[in-house]
C-alpha positions in Angstrom: 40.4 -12.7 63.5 40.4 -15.8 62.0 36.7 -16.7 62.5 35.6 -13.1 60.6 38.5 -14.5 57.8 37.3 -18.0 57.4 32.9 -15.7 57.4 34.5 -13.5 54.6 35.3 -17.2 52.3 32.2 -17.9 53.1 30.1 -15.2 52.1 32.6 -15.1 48.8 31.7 -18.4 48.4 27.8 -18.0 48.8 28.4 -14.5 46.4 29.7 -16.7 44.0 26.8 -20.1 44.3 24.3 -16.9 44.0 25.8 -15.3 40.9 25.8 -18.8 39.3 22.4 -20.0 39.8 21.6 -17.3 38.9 22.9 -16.7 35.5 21.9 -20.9 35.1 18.3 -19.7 35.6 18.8 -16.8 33.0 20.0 -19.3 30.4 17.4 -21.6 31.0 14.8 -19.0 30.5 16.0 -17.1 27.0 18.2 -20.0 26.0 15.7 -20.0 22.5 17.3 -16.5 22.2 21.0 -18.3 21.7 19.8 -20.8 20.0 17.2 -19.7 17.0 18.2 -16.6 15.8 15.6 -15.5 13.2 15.7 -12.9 10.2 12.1 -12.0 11.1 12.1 -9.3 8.2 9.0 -9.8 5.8 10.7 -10.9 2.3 9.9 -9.7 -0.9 7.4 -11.9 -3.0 8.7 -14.8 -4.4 8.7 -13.9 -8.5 11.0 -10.8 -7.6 14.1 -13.4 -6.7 13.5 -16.6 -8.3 12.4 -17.6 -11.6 9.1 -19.6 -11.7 9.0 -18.8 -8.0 5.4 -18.4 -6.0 4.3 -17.4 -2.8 2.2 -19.6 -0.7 0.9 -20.2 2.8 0.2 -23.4 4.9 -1.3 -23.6 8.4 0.3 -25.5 11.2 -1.5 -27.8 13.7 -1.4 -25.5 16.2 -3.2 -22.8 13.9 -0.6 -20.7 12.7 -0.4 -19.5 9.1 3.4 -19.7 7.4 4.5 -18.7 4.2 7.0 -20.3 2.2 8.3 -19.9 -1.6 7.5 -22.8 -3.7 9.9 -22.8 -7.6 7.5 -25.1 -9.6 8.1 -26.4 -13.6 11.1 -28.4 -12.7 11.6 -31.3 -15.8 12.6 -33.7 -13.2 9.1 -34.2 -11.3 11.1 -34.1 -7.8 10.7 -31.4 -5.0 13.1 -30.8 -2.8 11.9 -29.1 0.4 14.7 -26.8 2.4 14.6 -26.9 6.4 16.9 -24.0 7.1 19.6 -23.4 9.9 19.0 -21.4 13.1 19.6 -17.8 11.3 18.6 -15.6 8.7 15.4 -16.6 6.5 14.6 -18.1 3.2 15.9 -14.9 1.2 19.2 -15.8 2.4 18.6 -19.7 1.3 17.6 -18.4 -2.4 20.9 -19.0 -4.3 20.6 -22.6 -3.2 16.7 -22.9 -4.9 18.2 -21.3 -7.8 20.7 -23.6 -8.4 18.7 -26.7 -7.7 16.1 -25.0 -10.3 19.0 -25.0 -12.7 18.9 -28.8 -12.4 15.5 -29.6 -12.8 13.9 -30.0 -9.7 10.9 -27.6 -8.1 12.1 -26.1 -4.3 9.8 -25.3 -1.5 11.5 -23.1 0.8 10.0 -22.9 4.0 10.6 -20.4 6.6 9.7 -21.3 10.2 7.6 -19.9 12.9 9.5 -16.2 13.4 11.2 -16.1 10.5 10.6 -14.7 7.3 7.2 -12.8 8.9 5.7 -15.5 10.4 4.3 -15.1 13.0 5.2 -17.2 16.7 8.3 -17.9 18.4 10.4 -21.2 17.2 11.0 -23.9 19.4 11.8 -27.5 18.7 7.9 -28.5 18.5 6.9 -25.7 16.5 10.0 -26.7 14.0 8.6 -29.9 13.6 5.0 -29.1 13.4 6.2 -26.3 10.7 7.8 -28.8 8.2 5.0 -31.6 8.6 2.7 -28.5 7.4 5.1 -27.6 4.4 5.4 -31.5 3.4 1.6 -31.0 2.9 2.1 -28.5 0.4 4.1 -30.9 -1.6 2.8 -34.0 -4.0 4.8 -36.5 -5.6 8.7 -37.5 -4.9 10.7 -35.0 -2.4 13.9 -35.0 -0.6 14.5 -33.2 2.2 17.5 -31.1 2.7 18.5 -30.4 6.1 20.8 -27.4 6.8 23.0 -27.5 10.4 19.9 -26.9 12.5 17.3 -27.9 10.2 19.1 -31.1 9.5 17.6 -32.4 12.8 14.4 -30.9 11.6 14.7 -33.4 8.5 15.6 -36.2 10.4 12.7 -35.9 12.4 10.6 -35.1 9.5 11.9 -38.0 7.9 11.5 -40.3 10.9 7.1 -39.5 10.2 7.3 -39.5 6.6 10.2 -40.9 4.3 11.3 -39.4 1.2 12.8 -40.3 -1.1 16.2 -39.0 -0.1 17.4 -37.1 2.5 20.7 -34.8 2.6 21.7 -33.1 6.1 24.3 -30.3 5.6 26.5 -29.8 8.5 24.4 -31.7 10.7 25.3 -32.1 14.6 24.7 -35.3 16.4 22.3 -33.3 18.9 21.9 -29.7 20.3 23.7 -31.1 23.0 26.9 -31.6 21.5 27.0 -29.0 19.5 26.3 -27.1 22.7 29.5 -28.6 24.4 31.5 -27.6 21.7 30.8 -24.0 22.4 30.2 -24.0 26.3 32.1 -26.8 27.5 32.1 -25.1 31.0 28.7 -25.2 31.1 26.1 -28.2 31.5 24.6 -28.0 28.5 22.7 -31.4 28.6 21.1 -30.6 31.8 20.1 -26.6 30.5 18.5 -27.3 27.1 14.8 -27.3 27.2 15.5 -28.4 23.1 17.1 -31.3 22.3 17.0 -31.5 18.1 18.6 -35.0 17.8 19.9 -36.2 14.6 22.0 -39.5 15.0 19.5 -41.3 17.5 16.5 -40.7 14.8 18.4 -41.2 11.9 19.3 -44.9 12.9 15.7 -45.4 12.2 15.5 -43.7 8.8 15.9 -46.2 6.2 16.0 -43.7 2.6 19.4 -43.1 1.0 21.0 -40.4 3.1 23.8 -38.1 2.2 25.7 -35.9 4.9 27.5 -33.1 3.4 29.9 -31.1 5.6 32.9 -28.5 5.5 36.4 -30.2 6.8 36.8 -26.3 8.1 33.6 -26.4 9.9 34.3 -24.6 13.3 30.9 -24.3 14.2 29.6 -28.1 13.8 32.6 -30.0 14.0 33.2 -32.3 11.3 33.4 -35.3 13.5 30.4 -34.6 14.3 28.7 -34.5 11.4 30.9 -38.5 10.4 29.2 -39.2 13.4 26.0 -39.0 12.3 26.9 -40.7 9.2 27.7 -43.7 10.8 24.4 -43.4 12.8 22.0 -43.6 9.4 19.9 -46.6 9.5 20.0 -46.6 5.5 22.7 -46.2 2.9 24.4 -43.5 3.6 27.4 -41.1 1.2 29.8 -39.2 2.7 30.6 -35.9 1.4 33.3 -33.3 2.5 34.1 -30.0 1.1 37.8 -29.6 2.0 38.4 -25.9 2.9 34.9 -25.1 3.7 33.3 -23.4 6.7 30.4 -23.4 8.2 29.1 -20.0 6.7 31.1 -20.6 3.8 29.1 -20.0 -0.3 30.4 -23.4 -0.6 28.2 -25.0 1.3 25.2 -22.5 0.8 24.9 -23.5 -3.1 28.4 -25.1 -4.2 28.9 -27.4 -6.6 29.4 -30.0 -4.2 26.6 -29.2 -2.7 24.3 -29.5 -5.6 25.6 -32.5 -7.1 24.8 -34.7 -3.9 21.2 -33.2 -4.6 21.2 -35.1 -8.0 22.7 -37.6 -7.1 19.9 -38.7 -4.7 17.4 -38.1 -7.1 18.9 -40.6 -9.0 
């Protein structure tokens, strides 16, 4: 009796090791599904929602042709370039171009592989090799503006070529992290195949660097965005937006928001 007992705990066990790995080796494989979740609906053309707003393309350097909205006739001569979060598209980013347009500067807002209409499936490479290929687009002074996700996109972007500023909106120290935040009973360091650091790059970024962040953030904690404050390898202002979510219009196009966007441009 007690030898088919003590062959029942371990077959339970053994159920349970199975059912693990098992669900492990499904996470590793559509992990990009839980992590990148792209609006992949084809916008409308640019003119139709922004003022002095234009269509255009840029190809990748891994062949793949993007399309982005570009607001030119700004009176301030500086470009600021948008690397979005991990949903929606650019359509949903188009209150913030507005409102920087409002102050005088020209927006290009890009939309990644898989978002937007564009064609390919996003990865942490691809992000990367998407915003060198929209830098190209733009000529003169630029800052970059980083949004959660995207912020690590800027950083890295930044790390290859500076601009003039950079701002990183509810950025997380790495994916990692973030991750832990979420899953903590999972290993989420060894699982990711992406790793979108922020602070570790950023200690090498030398441009003036503002980190803007909700003190309600539930999704990117806010001491994780201080964090990578701290981390920025140049002079860096701290800006929180007491009450404000991650989600929140606050931090899409706030006032807040668009005043540390002028205040880097100097």
């Amino acid at each position: 009796m007690r030898t088919e007992r003590g062959l029942g705990v371990i077959k339970a066990v053994l159920a349970v090791v199975v059912v693990g790995a098992v669900a492990l080796a499904l996470l590793w494989v559509f992990q990009r599904r839980l992590i990148y979740l792209p609006d992949a609906s084809v916008v409308p053309s640019a003119g139709s929602v922004l003022p002095g707003a234009h269509d255009v393309t840029f190809t990748t350097s891994d062949g793949l042709t993007l399309t982005a909205w570009h607001v030119t006739g700004g009176r301030r001569g500086v470009t600021v370039l948008v690397t979005g979060g991990n949903a929606g598209n650019r359509l949903h980013r188009a209150p913030l171009a507005a409102a920087l347009a409002r102050e005088g500067f020209d927006v290009l807002l890009m939309d990644y592989r898989g978002y937007g209409g564009n064609p390919g499936s996003p990865s942490e490479d691809g992000l990367l090799r998407d915003a060198l290929a929209a830098r190209a687009l733009v000529k003169g002074p630029v800052i970059y503006f980083g949004e959660s996700l995207g912020a690590a996109v800027a950083t890295a972007l930044a790390v290859r070529q500076p601009p003039m500023g950079l701002l990183l909106r509810s950025p997380f120290t790495d994916l990692a992290a973030a991750g832990r935040h979420h899953y903590p009973f999972l290993p989420v360091g060894l699982l990711l195949r992406d790793r979108l650091p922020v602070a570790g790059p950023l200690a090498s970024v030398r441009v003036p660097t503002t980190v803007v962040y909700g003190s309600r953030d539930t999704i990117v904690p806010p001491a994780l965005s201080r964090t990578v404050a701290a981390s920025a390898g140049g002079p860096v202002t701290l800006v929180e937006v007491e009450g404000a979510g991650h989600n929140d219009l606050a931090l899409l196009d706030g006032p807040e928001v668009v005043a540390a966007v002028v205040a880097l441009a100097g």
